[in-house]
N, C-alpha and C positions, 0 to 999 in steps of 0.2 A: 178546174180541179175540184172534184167531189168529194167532199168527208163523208165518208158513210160510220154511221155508228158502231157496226161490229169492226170494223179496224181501230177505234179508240179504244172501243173496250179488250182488245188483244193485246195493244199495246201498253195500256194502264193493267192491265191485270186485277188480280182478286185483290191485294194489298191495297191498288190505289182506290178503288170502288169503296171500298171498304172503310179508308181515310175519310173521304168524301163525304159519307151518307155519316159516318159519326160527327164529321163539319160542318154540315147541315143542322144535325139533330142537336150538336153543344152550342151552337155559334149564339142562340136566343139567351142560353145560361151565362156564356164567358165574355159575351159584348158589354154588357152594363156595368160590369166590374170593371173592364180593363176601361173602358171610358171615363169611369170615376177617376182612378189613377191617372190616367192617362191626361186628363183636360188640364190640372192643376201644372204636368209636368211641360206641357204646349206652352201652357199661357207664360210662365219662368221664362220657357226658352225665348218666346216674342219678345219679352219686358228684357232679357239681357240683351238680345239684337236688336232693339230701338235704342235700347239706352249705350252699346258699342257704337251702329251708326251716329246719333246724334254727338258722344264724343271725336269720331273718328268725323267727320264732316265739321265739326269745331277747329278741328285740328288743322284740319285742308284751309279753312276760312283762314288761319293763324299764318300758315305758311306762305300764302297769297299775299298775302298784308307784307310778311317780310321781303317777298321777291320783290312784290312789288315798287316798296321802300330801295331794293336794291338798284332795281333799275332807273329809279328819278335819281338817285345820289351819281350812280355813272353818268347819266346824261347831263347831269350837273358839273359833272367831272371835267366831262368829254367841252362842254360846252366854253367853262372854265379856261381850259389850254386852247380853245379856239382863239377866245378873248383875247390870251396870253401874247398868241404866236402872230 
């Protein structure tokens, strides 16, 4: 299948060419700004998702420990009424 260029530009029309070539020509002015903005708002978001991971990964570690504990106590249990019987 061949893309030929006057089928794009029929289907983008005058509106979209026109979007485009102002995209091109502002993108040098509006990149450097929204970057400024932009980097401080990344770096927040990474520093909340390390800092949710590492409680959420605390938390999993917490719960291991409890199951864990649960399962020596039953086979304590279990082992116990072996003795018994």
């Amino acid at each position: 299948m061949v893309v030929k260029i006057e089928d794009v530009l029929e289907d983008v029309g005058t509106p979209g060419i026109v979007t485009g070539i102002g995209a091109l020509v502002l993108a040098p002015l509006l990149i450097p700004p929204i970057a400024k903005v932009g980097k401080p708002i990344a770096k927040t978001a990474l520093k909340s998702g390390i800092t949710l991971y590492q409680k959420a990964k605390g938390a999993i570690v917490e719960a291991g420990e409890v199951f864990e504990d649960l399962v020596a106590e039953a086979q304590a249990e279990l082992s116990q009424q072996e003795t018994e019987t």
